[in-house]
PDB file of N, CA, C and O in Angstrom:
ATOM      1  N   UNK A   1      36.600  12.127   7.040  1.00  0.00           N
ATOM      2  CA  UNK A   1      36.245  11.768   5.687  1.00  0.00           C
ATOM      3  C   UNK A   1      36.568  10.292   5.429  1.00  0.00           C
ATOM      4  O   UNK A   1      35.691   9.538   5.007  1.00  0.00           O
ATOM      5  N   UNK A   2      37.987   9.811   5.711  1.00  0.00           N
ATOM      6  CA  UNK A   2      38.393   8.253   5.684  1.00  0.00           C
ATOM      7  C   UNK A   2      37.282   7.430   6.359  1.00  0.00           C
ATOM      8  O   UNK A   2      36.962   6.315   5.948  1.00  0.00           O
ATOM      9  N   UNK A   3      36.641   8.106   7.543  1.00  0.00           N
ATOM     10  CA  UNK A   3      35.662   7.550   8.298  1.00  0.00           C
ATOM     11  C   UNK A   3      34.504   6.968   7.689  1.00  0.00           C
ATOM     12  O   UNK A   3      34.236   5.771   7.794  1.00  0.00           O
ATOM     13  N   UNK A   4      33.742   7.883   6.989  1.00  0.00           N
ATOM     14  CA  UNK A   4      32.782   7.791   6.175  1.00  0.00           C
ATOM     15  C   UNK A   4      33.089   7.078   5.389  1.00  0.00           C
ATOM     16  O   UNK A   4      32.334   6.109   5.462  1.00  0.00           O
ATOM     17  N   UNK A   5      34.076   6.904   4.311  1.00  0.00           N
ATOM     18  CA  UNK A   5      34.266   6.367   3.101  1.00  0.00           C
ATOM     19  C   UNK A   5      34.005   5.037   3.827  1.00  0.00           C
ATOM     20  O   UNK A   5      33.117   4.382   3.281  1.00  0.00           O
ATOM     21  N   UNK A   6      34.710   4.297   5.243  1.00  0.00           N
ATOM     22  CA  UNK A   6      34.799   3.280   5.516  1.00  0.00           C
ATOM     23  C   UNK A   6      33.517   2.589   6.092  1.00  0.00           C
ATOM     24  O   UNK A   6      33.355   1.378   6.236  1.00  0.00           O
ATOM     25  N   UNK A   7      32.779   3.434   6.347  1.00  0.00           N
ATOM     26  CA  UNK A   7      31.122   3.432   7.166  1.00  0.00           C
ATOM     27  C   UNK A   7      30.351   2.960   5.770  1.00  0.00           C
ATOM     28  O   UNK A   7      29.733   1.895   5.743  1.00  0.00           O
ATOM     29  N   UNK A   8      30.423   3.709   4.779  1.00  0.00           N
ATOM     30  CA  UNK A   8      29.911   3.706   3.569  1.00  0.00           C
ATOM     31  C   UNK A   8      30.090   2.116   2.643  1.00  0.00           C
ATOM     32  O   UNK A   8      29.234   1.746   1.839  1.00  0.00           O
ATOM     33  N   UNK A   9      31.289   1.364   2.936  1.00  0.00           N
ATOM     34  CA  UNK A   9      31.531   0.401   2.427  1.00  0.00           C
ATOM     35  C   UNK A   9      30.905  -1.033   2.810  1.00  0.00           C
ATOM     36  O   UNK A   9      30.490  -2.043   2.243  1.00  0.00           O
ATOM     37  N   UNK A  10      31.153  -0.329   4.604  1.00  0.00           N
ATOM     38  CA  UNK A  10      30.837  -1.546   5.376  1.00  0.00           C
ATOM     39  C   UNK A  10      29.095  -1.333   5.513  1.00  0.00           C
ATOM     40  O   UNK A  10      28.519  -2.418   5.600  1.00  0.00           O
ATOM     41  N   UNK A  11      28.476  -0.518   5.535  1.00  0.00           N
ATOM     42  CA  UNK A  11      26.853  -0.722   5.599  1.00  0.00           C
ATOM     43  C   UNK A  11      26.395   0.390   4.822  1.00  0.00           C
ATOM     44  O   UNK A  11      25.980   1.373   5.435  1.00  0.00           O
ATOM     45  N   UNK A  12      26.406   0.395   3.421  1.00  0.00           N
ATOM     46  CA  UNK A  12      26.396   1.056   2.414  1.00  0.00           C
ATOM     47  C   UNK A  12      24.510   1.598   3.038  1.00  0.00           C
ATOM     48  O   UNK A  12      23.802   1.046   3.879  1.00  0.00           O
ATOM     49  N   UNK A  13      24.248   2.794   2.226  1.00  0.00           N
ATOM     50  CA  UNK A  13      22.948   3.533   2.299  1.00  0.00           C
ATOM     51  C   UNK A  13      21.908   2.378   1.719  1.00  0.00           C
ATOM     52  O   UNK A  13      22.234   1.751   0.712  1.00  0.00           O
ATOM     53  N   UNK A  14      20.826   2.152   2.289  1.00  0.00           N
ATOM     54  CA  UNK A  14      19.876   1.496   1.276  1.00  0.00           C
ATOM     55  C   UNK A  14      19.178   2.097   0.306  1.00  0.00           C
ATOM     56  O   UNK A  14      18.726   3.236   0.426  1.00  0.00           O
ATOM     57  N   UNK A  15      19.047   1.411  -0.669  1.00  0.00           N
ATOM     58  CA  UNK A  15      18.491   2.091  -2.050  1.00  0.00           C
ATOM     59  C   UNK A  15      17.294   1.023  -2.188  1.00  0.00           C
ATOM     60  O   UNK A  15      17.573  -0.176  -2.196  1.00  0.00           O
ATOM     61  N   UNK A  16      16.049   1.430  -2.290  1.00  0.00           N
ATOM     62  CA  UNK A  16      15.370   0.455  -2.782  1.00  0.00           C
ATOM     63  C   UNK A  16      15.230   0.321  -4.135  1.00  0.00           C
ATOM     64  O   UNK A  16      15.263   1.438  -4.650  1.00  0.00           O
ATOM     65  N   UNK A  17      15.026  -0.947  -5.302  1.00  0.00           N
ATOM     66  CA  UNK A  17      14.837  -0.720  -6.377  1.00  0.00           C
ATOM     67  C   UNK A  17      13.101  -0.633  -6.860  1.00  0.00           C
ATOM     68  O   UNK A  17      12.222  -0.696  -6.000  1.00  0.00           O
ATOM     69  N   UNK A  18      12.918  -0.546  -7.703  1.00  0.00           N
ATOM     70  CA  UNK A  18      11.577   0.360  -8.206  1.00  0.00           C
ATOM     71  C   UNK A  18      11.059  -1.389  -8.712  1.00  0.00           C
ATOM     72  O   UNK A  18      11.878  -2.210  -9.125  1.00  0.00           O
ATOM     73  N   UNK A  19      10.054  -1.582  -8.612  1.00  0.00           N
ATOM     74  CA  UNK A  19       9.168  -2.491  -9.316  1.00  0.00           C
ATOM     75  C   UNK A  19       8.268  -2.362  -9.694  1.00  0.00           C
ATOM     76  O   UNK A  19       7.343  -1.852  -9.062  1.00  0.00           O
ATOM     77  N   UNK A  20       8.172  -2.876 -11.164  1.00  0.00           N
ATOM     78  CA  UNK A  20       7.094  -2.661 -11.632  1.00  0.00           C
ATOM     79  C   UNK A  20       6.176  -3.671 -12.174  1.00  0.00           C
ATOM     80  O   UNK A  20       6.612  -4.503 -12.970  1.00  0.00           O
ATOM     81  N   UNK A  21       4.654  -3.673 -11.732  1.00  0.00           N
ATOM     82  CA  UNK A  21       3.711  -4.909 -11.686  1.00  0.00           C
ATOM     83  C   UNK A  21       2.702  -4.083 -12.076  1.00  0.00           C
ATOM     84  O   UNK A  21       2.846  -2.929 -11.670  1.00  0.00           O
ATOM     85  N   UNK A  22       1.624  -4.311 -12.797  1.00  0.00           N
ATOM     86  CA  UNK A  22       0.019  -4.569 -12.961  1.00  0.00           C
ATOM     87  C   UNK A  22      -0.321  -4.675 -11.378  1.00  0.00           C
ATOM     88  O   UNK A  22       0.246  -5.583 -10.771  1.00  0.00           O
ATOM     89  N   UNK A  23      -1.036  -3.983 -10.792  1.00  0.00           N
ATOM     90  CA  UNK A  23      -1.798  -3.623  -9.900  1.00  0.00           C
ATOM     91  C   UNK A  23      -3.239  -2.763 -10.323  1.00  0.00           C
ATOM     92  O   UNK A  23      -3.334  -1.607 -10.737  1.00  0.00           O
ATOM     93  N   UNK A  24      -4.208  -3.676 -10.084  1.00  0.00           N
ATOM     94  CA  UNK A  24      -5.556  -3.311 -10.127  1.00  0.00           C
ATOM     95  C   UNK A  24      -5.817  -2.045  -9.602  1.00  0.00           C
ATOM     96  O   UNK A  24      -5.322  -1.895  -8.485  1.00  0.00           O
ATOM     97  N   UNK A  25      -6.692  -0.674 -10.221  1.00  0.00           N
ATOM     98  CA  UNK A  25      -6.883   0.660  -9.700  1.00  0.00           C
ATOM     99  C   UNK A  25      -7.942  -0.024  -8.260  1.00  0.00           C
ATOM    100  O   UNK A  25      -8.519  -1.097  -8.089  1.00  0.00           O
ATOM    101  N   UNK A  26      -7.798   1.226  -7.442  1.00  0.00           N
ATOM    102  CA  UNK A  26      -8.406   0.826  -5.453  1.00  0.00           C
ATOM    103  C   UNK A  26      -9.033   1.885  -5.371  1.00  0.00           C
ATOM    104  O   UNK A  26      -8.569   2.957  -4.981  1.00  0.00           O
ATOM    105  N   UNK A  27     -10.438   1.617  -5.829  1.00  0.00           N
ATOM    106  CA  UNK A  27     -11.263   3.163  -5.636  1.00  0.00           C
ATOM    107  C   UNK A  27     -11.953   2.791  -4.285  1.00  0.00           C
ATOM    108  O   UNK A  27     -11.489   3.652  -3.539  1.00  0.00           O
ATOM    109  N   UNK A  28     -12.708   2.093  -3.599  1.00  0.00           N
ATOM    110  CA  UNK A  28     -13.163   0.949  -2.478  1.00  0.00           C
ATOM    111  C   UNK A  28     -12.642   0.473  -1.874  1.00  0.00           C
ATOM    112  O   UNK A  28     -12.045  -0.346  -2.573  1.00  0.00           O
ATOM    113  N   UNK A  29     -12.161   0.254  -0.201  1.00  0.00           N
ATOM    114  CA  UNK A  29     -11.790  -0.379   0.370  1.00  0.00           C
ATOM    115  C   UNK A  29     -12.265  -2.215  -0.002  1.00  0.00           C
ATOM    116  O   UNK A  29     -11.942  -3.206   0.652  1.00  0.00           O
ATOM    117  N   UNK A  30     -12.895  -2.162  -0.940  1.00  0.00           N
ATOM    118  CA  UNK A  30     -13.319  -3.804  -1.547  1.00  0.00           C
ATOM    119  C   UNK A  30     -12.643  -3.892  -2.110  1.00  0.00           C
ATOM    120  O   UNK A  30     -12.314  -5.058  -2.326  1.00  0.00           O
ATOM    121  N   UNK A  31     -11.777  -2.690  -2.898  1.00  0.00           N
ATOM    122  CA  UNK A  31     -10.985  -3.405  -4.285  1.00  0.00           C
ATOM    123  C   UNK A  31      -9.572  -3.688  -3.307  1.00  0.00           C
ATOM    124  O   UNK A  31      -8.659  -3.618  -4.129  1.00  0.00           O
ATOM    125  N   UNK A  32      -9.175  -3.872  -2.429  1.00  0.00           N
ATOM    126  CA  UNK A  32      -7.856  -4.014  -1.979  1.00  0.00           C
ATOM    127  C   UNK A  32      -7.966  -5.801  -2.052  1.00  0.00           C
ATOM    128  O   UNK A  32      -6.932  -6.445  -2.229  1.00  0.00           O
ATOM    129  N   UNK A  33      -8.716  -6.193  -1.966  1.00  0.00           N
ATOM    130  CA  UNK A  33      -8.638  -7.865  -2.169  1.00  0.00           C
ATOM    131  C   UNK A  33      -8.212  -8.094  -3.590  1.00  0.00           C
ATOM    132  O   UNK A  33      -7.275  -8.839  -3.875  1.00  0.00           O
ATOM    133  N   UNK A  34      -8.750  -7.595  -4.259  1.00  0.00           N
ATOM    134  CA  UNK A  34      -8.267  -7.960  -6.005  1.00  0.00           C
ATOM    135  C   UNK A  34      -6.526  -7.674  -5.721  1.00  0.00           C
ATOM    136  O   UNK A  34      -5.591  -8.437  -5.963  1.00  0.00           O
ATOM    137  N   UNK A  35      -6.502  -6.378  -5.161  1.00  0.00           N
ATOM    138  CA  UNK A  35      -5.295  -5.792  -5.609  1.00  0.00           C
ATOM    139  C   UNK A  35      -4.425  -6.738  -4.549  1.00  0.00           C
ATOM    140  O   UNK A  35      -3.403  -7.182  -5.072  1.00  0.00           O
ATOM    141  N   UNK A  36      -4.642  -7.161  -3.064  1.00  0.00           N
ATOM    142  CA  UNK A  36      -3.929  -8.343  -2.013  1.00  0.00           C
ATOM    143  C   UNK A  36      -3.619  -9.658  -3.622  1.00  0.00           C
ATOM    144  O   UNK A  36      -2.536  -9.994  -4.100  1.00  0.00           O
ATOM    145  N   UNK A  37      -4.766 -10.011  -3.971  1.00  0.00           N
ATOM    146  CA  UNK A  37      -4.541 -11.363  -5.270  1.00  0.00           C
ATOM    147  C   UNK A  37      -3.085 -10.848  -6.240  1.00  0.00           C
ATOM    148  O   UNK A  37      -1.999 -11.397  -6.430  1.00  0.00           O
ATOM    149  N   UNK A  38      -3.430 -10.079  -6.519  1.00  0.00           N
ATOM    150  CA  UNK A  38      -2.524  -9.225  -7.841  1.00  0.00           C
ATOM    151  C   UNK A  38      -0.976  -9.599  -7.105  1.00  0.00           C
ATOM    152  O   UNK A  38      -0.094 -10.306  -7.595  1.00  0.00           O
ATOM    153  N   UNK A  39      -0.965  -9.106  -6.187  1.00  0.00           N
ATOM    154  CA  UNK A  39       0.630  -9.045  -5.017  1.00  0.00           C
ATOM    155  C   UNK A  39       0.497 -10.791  -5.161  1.00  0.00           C
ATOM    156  O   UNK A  39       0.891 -11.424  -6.141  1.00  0.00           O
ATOM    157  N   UNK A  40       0.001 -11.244  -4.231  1.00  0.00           N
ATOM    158  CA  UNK A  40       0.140 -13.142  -4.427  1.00  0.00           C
ATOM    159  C   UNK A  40       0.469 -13.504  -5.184  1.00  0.00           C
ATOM    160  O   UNK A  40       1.443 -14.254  -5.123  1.00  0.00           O
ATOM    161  N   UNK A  41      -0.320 -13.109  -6.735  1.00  0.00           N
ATOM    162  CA  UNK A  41       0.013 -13.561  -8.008  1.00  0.00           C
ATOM    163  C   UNK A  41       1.647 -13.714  -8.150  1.00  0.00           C
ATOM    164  O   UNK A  41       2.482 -14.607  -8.000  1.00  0.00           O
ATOM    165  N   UNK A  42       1.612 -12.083  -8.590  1.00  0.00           N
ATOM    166  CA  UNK A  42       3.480 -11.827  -8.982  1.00  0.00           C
ATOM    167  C   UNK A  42       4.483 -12.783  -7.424  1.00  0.00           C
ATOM    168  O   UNK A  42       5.419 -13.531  -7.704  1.00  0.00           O
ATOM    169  N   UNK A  43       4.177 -12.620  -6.361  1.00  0.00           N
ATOM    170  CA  UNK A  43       4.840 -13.411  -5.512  1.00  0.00           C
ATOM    171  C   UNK A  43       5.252 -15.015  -5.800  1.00  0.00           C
ATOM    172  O   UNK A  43       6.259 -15.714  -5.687  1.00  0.00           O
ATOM    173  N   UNK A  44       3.828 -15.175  -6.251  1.00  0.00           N
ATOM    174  CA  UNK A  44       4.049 -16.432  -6.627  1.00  0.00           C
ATOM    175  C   UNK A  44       4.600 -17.184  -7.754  1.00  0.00           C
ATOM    176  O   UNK A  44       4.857 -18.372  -7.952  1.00  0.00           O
ATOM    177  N   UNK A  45       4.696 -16.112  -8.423  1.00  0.00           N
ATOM    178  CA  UNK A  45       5.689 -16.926 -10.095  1.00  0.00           C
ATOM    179  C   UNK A  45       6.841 -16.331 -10.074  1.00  0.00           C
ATOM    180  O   UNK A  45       7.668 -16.297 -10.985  1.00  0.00           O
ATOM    181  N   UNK A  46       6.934 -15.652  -8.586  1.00  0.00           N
ATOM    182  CA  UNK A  46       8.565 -15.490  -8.413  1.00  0.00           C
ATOM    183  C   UNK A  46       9.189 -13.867  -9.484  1.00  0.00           C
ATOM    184  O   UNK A  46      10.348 -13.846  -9.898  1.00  0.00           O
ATOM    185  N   UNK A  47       8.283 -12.774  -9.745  1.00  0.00           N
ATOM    186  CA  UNK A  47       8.212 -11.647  -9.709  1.00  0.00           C
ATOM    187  C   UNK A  47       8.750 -10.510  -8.994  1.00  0.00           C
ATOM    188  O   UNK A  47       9.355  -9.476  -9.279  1.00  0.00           O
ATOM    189  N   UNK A  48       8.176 -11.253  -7.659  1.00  0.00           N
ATOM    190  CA  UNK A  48       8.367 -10.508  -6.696  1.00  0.00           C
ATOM    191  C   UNK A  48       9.028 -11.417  -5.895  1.00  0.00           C
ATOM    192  O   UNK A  48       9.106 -12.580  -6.292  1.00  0.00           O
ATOM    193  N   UNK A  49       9.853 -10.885  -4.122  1.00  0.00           N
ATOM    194  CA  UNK A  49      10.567 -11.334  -3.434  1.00  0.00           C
ATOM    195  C   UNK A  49       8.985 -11.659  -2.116  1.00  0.00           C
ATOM    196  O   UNK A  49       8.066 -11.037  -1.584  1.00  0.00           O
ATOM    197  N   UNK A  50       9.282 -12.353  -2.146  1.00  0.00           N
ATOM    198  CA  UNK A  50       8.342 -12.134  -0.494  1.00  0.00           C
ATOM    199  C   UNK A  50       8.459 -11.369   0.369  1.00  0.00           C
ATOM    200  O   UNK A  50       7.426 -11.180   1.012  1.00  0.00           O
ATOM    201  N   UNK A  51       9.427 -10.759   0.705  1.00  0.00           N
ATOM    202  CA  UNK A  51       9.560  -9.144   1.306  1.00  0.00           C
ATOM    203  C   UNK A  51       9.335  -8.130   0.625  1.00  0.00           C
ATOM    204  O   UNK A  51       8.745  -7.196   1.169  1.00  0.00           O
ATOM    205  N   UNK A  52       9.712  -8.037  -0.660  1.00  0.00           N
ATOM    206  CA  UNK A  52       9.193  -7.043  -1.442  1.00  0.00           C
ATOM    207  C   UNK A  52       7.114  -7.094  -1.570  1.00  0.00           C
ATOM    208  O   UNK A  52       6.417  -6.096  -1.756  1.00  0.00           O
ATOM    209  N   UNK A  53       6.701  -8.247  -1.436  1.00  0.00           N
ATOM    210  CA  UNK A  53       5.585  -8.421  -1.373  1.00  0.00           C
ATOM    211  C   UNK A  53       4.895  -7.870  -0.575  1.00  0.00           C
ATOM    212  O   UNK A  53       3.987  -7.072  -0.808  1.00  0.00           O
ATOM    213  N   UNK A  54       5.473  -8.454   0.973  1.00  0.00           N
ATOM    214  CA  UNK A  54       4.975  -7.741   1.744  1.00  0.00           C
ATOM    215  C   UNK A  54       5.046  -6.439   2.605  1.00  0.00           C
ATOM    216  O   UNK A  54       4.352  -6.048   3.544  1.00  0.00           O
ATOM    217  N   UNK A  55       6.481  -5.728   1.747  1.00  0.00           N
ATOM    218  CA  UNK A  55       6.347  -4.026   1.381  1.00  0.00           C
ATOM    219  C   UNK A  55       4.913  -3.708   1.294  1.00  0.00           C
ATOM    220  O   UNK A  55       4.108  -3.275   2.119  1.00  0.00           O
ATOM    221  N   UNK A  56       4.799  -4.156  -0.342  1.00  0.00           N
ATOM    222  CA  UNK A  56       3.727  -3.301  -0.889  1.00  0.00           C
ATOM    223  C   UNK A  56       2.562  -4.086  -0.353  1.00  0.00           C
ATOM    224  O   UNK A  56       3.636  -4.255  -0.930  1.00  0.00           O
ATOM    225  N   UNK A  57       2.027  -4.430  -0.106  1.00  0.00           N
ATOM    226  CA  UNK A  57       1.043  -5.349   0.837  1.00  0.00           C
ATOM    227  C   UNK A  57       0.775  -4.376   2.492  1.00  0.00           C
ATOM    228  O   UNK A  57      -0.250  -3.726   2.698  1.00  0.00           O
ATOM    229  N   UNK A  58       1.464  -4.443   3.091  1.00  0.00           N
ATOM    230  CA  UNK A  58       1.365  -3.196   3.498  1.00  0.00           C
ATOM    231  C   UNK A  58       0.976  -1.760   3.274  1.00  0.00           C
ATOM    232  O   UNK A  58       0.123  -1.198   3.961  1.00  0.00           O
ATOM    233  N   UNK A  59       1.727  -1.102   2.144  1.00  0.00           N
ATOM    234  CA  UNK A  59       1.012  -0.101   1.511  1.00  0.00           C
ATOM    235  C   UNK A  59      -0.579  -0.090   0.966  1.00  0.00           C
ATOM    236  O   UNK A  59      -1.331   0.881   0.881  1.00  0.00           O
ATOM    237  N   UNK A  60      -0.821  -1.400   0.650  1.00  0.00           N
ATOM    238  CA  UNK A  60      -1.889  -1.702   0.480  1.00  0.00           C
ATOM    239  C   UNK A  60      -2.883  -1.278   1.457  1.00  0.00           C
ATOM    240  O   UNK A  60      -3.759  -0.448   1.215  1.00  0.00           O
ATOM    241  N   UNK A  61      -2.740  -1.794   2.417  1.00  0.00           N
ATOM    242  CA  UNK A  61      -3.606  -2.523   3.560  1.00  0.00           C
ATOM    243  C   UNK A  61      -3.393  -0.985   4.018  1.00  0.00           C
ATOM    244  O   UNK A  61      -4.438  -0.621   4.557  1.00  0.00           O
ATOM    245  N   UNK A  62      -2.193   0.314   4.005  1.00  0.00           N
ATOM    246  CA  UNK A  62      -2.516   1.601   4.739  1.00  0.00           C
ATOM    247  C   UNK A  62      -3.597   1.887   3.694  1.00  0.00           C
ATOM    248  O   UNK A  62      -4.695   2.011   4.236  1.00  0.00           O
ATOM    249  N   UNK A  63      -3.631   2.044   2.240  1.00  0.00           N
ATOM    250  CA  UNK A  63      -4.394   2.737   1.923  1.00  0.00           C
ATOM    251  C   UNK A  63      -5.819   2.760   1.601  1.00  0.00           C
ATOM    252  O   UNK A  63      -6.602   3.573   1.108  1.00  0.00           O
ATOM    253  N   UNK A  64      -5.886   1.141   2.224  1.00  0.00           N
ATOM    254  CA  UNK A  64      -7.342   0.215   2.514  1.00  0.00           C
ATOM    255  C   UNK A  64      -7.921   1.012   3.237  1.00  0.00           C
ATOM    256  O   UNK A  64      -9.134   1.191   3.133  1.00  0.00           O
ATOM    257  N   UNK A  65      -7.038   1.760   4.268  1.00  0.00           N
ATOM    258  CA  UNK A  65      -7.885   1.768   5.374  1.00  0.00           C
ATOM    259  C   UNK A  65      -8.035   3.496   5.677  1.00  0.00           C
ATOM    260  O   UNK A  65      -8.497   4.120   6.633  1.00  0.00           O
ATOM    261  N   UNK A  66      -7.240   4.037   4.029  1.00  0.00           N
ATOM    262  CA  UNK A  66      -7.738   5.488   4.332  1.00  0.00           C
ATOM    263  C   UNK A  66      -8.827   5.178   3.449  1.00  0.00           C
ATOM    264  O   UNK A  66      -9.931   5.642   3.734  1.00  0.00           O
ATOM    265  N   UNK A  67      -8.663   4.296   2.175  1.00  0.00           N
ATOM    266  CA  UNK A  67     -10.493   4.158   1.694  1.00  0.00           C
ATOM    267  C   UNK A  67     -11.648   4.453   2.792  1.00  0.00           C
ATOM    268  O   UNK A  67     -12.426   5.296   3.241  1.00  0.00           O
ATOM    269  N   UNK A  68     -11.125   2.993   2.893  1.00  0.00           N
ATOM    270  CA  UNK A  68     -12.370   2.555   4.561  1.00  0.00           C
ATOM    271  C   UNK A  68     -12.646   3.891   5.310  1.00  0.00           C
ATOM    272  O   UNK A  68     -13.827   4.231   5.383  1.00  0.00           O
ATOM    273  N   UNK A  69     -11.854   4.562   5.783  1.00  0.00           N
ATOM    274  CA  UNK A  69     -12.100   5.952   6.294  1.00  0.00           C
ATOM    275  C   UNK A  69     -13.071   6.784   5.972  1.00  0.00           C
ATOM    276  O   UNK A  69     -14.081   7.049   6.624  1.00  0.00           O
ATOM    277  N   UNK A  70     -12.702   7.228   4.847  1.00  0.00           N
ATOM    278  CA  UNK A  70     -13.321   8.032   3.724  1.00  0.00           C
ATOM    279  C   UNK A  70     -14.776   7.742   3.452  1.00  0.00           C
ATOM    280  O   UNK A  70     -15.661   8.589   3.576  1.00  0.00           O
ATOM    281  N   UNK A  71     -14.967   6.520   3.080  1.00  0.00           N
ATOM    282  CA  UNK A  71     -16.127   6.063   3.100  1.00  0.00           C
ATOM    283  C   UNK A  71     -16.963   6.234   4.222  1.00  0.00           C
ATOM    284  O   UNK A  71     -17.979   6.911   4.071  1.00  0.00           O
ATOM    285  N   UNK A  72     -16.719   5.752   5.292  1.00  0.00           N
ATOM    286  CA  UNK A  72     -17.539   6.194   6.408  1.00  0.00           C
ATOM    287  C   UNK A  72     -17.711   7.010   7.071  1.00  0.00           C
ATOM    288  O   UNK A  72     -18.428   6.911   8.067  1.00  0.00           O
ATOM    289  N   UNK A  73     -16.552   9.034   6.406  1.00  0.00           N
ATOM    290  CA  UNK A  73     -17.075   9.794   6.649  1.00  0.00           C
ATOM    291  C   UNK A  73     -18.061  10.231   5.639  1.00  0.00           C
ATOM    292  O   UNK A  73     -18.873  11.144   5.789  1.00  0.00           O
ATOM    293  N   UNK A  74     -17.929   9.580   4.725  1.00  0.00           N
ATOM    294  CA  UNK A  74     -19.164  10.023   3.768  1.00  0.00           C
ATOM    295  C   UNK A  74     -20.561   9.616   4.162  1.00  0.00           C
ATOM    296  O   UNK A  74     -21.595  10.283   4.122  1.00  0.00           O
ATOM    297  N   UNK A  75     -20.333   8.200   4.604  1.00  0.00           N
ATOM    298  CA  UNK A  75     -21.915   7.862   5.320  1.00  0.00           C
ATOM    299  C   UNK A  75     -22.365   8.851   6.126  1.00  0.00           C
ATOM    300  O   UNK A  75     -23.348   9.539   5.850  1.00  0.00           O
ATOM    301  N   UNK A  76     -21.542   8.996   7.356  1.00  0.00           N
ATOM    302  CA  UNK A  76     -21.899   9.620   8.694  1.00  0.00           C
ATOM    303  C   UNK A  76     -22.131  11.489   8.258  1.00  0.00           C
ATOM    304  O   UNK A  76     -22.559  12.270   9.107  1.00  0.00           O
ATOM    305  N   UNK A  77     -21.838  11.847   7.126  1.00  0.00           N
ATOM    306  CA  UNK A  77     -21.881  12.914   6.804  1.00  0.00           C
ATOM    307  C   UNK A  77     -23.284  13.067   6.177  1.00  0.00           C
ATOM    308  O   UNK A  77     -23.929  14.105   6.327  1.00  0.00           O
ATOM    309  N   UNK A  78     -23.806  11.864   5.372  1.00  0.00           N
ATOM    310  CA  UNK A  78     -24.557  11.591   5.027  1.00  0.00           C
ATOM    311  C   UNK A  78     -26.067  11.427   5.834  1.00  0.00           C
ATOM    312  O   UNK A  78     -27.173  11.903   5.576  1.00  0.00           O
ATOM    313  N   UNK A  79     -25.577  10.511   6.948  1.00  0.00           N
ATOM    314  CA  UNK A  79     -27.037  10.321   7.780  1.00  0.00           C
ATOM    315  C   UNK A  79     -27.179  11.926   8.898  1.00  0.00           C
ATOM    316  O   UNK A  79     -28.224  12.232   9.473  1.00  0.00           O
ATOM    317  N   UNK A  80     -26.196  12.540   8.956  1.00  0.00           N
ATOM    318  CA  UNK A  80     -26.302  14.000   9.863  1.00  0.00           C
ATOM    319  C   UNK A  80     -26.745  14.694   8.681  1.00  0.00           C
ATOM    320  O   UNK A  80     -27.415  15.705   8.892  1.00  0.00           O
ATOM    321  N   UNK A  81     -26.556  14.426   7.675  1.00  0.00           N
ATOM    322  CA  UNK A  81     -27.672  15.928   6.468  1.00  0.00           C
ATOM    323  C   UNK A  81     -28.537  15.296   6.750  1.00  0.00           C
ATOM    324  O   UNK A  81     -29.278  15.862   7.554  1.00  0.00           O
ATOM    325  N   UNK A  82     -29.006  13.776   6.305  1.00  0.00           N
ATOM    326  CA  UNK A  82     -30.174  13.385   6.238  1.00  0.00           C
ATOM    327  C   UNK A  82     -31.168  13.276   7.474  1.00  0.00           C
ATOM    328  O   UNK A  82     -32.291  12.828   7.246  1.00  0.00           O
ATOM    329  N   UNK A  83     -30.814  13.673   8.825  1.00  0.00           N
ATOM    330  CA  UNK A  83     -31.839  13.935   9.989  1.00  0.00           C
ATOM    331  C   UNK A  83     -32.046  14.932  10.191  1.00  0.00           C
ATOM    332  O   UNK A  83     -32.461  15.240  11.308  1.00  0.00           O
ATOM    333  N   UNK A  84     -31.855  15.860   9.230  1.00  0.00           N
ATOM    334  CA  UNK A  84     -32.289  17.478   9.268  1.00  0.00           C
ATOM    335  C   UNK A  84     -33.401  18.134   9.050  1.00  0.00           C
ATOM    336  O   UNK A  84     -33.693  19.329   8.992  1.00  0.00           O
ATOM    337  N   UNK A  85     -34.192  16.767   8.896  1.00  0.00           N
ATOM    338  CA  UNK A  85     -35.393  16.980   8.001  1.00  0.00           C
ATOM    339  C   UNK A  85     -36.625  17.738   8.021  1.00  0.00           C
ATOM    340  O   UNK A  85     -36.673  18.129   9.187  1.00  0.00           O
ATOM    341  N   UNK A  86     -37.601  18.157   7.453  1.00  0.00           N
ATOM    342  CA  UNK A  86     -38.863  18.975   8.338  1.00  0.00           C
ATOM    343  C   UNK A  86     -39.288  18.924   9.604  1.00  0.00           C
ATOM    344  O   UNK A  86     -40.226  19.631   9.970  1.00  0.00           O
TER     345      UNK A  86
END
């Protein structure tokens, strides 16, 4: 138990804190550029940390790319109904 208490002092648990910014809604893998600007913005008037930036900048860019996904199973779902034809 003394152990812990002393583990605990010297490299305490990380906690991240919560931030909160205006971020543009990401229905389109297009809208992640507005929303990349939005992150720059707050970075840049000192809002945000530059690591904290590029946290969520990251999160970004994963969920760019389940857009992007999505979208192009909708195409490809799209052109296999559409060669079904008479």
């Amino acid at each position: 138990m003394a152990l812990r208490l002393c583990l605990d002092r010297i490299a305490p648990p990380r906690k991240d804190a919560t931030l909160v910014f205006d971020l543009p809604t990401m229905t389109t893998a297009r809208d992640a550029v507005t929303a990349a600007g939005a992150v720059l913005g707050v970075v840049a008037v000192g809002e945000l940390t530059p690591t904290e930036g590029a946290h969520i900048m990251a999160l970004i860019e994963t969920y760019r790319r389940t857009l992007e996904t999505t979208e192009l199973e909708a195409r490809v779902a799209a052109l296999e109904g559409g060669g079904d034809g008479p």
